[in-house]
Every structure is written in C-alpha cells, then in structure tokens.
C-alpha positions as a Markdown table, in Angstrom:
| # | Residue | x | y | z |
|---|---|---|---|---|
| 1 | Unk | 0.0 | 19.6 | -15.5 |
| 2 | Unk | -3.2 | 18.8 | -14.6 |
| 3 | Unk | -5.6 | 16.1 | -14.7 |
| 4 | Unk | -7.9 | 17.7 | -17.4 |
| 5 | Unk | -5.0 | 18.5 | -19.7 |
| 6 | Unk | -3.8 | 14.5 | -19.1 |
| 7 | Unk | -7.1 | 13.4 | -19.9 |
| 8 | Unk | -7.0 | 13.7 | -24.0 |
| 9 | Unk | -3.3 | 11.7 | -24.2 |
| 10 | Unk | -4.9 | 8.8 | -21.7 |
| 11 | Unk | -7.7 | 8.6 | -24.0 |
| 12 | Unk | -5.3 | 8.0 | -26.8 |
| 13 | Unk | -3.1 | 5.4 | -25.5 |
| 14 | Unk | -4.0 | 1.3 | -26.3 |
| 15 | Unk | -5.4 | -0.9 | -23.8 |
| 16 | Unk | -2.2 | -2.1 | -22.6 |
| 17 | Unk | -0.3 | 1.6 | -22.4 |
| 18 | Unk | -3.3 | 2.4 | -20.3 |
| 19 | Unk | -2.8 | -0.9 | -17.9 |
| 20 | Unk | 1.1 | 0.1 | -17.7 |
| 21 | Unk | 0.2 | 3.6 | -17.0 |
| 22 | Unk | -2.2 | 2.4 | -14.2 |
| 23 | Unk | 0.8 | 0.0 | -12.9 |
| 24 | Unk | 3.3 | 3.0 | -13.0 |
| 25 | Unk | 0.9 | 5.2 | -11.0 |
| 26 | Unk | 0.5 | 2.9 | -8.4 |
| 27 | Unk | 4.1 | 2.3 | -7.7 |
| 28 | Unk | 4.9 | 5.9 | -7.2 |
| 29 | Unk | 1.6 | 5.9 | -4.8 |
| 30 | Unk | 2.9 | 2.9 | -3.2 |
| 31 | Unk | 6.5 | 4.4 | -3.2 |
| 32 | Unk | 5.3 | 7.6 | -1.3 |
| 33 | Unk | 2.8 | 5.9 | 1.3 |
| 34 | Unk | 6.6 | 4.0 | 1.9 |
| 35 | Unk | 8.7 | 7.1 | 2.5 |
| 36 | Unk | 5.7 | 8.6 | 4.3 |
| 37 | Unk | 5.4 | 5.9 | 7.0 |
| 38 | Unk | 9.4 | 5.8 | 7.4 |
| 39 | Unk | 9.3 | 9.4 | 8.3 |
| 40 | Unk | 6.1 | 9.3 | 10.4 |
| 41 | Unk | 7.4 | 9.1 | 14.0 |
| 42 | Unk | 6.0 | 6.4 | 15.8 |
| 43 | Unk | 4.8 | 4.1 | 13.3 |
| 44 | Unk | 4.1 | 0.3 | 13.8 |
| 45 | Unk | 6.9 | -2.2 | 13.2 |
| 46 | Unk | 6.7 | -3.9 | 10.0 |
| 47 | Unk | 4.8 | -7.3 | 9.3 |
| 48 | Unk | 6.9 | -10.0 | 9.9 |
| 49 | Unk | 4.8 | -13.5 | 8.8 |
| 50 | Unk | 7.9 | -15.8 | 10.8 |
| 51 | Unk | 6.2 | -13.8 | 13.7 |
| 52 | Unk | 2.8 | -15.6 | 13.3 |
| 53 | Unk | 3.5 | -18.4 | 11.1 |
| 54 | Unk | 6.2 | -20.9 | 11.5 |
| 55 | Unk | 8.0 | -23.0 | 14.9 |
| 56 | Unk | 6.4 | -20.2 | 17.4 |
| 57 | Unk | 2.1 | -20.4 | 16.2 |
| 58 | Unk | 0.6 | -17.8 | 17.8 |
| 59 | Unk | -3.4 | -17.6 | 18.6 |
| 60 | Unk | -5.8 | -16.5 | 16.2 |
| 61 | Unk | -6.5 | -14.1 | 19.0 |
| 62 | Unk | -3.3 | -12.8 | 18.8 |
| 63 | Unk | -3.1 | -12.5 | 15.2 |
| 64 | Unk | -6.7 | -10.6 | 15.0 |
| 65 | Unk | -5.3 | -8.1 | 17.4 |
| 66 | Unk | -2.5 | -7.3 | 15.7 |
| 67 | Unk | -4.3 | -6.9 | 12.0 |
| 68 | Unk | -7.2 | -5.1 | 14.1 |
| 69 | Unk | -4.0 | -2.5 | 15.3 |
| 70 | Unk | -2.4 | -2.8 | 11.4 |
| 71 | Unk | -5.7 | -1.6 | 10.2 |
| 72 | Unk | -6.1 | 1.9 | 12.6 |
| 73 | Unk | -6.0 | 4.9 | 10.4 |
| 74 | Unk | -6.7 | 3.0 | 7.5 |
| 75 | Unk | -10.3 | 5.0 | 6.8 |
| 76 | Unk | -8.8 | 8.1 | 8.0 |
C-alpha cells in the first residue's frame, strides 16, 4: 500500500486516531533504528547516565566529547 492510497483513510480519522496513528508510527521507526544499530557491527556502547552522573562526576569536557561522538552520523 502506498502512501497516496493511505492518504484518504488518514483524512478520515478524529484528531485523536490521527495522534495514536502518529504514536504508532513512531514506535515501529524507533523499533527498527533499534534492531538496526544491534546488527550494525561496531556500534557505540549504549548511554549509561551512572557513567556521567552520580559518585564518579566526570568533566563537562568529558561529557561533550562523548555526546559530540553520540551525535556522528546523525545528519548522514
């Protein structure tokens, strides 16, 4: 199905269908970048916040490096 045969149902759901509709979308797009970047070889280690916040602070230098090497790819 495409996106021009879609189009005519969206237009007929409420408000709200359309919000849940956006919500649902979303989590399948967020649910595919997931299982992509578990199969991608090489990928970054997840974010773990006990790593920069908690009993071992580390420098805002440190933390701006690693967000700055997070962020790589991201306009790709």
């Amino acid at each position: 199905m495409t996106i021009d045969e879609l189009i005519p149902s969206i237009t007929r759901l409420s408000h709200a269908e359309k919000i849940r509709l956006v919500q649902v979308v979303l989590e399948q797009l967020a649910e595919e970048d997931a299982a992509s970047e578990a199969l991608a070889p090489g990928s970054k280690e997840p974010f773990d916040p006990k790593r920069f916040f908690g009993a071992a602070r580390h420098s805002r230098q440190e933390v701006d490096a690693y967000l700055d090497s997070a962020r790589e790819g991201w306009n790709e």
